[in-house]
Structures are given as structure tokens and as C-alpha cells.
C-alpha positions in Angstrom: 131.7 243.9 66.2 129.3 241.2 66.8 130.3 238.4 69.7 129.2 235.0 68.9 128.1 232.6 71.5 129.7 228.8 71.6 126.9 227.7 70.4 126.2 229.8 67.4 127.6 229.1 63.5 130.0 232.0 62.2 126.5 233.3 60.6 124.7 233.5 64.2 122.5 230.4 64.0 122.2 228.4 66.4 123.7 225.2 66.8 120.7 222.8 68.3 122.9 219.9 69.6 125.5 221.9 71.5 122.0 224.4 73.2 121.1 221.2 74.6 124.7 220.1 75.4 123.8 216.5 73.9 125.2 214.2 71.5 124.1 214.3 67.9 123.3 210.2 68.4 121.0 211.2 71.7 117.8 209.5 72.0 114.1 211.5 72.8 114.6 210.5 76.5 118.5 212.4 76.7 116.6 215.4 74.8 113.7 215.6 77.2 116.0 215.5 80.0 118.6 218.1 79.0 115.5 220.1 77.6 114.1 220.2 81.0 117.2 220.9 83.2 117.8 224.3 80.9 114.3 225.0 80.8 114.0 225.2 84.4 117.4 226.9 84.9 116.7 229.9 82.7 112.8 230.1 82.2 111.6 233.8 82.7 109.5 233.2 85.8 112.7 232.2 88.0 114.6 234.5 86.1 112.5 238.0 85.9 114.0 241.2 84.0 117.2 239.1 83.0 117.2 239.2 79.2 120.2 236.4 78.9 118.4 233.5 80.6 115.4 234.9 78.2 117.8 234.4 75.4 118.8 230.8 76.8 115.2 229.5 77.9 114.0 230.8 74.3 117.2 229.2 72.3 116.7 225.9 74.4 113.2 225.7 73.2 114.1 226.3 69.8 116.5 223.5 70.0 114.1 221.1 71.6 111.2 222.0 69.4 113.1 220.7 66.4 115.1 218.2 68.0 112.0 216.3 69.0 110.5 215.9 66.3 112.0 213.1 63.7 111.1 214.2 61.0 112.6 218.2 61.7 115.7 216.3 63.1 116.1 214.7 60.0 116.2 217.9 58.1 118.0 219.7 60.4 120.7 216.9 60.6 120.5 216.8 56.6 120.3 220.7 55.3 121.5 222.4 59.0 118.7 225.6 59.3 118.9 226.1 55.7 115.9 223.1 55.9 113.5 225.7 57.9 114.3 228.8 55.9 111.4 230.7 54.3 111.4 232.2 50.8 113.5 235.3 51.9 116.5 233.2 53.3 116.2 229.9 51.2 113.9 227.2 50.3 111.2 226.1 53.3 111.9 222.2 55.0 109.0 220.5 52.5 110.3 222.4 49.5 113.7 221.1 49.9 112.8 217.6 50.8 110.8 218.1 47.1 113.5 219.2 45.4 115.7 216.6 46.7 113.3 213.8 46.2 113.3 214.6 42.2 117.0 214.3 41.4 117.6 211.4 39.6 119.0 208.3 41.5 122.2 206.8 40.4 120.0 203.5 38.2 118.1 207.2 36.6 114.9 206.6 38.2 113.6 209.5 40.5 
């Protein structure tokens, strides 16, 4: 039996906002800020041999990594992780802003 964290989906995936214990409406400066206060909590050098703050420092990152950057947190706000998903788990973050991008709006132009 598998025990999911409070900040995982029912499929394991990490749920960016809640790593970061922020709003979804939180600016750069709220991101940089709760980025930084788990960063140093649980980075490996003040927490050597323990593999959960690993876990956390490396999950943090992740979250702050796409967070960040507008154009991620876009897609990651839009498509969830599905957006960053390689060819073995789903289409990449450019692929389906490409797809997307040729459907046909609703006056039939694309």
C-alpha cells in the first residue's frame, strides 16, 4: 500500500502550490520567499543522511523551478503536470500548447 503525502495528487504528483504552502494567486516575491524558508529548512547540508528533508528540499525545488517561471506556471495552472510530460507519459509542455493553439476558435479561425 502506497501512503500519499498532503501534497501529492491520488496518482503521486506533486501538487506545486500546496509544496510551497502558497496561494495559487501568489506573486514571484511570496514564491521566492516560501521557496527560501523550505529550502533552508530541509536542504541536505543542514540535514545530512536524512532522506525525508532530501525528499522535501528536492520537491520544493521542483515546485519553485516551475512556479517561477510564467510561462511553466501557465502550463502547469492550465494542463496540471500533464503540460511537462514526455512522450512516454503524454504530450511535452510546447507540444501541447501546439496542439491547443490549432483548434479552431469559436468565429472558425485558428
Amino acid at each position: 500500500m502506497r501512503i500519499l503525502k498532503w501534497w501529492t495528487t491520488s496518482n503521486g504528483q506533486t501538487r506545486y502550490y500546496e509544496v510551497l504552502g502558497v496561494e495559487k494567486s501568489a506573486n514571484d516575491d511570496e514564491l521566492k520567499k516560501a521557496y527560501r524558508k523550505l529550502a533552508m529548512q530541509y536542504h541536505p547540508d543542514k540535514n545530512p543522511g536524512n532522506k525525508e528533508a532530501e525528499e522535501k528540499f528536492r520537491e520544493a525545488t521542483e515546485a519553485y523551478e516551475v512556479l517561477k517561471d510564467s510561462r511553466k506556471r501557465s502550463q502547469y495552472d492550465q494542463f496540471g503536470h500533464a503540460a511537462f510530460e514526455g512522450p512516454s507519459g503524454g504530450a511535452g509542455g510546447s507540444e501541447v500548447l501546439a496542439r491547443v493553439s490549432t483548434y479552431p476558435t469559436p468565429c472558425g479561425h485558428s
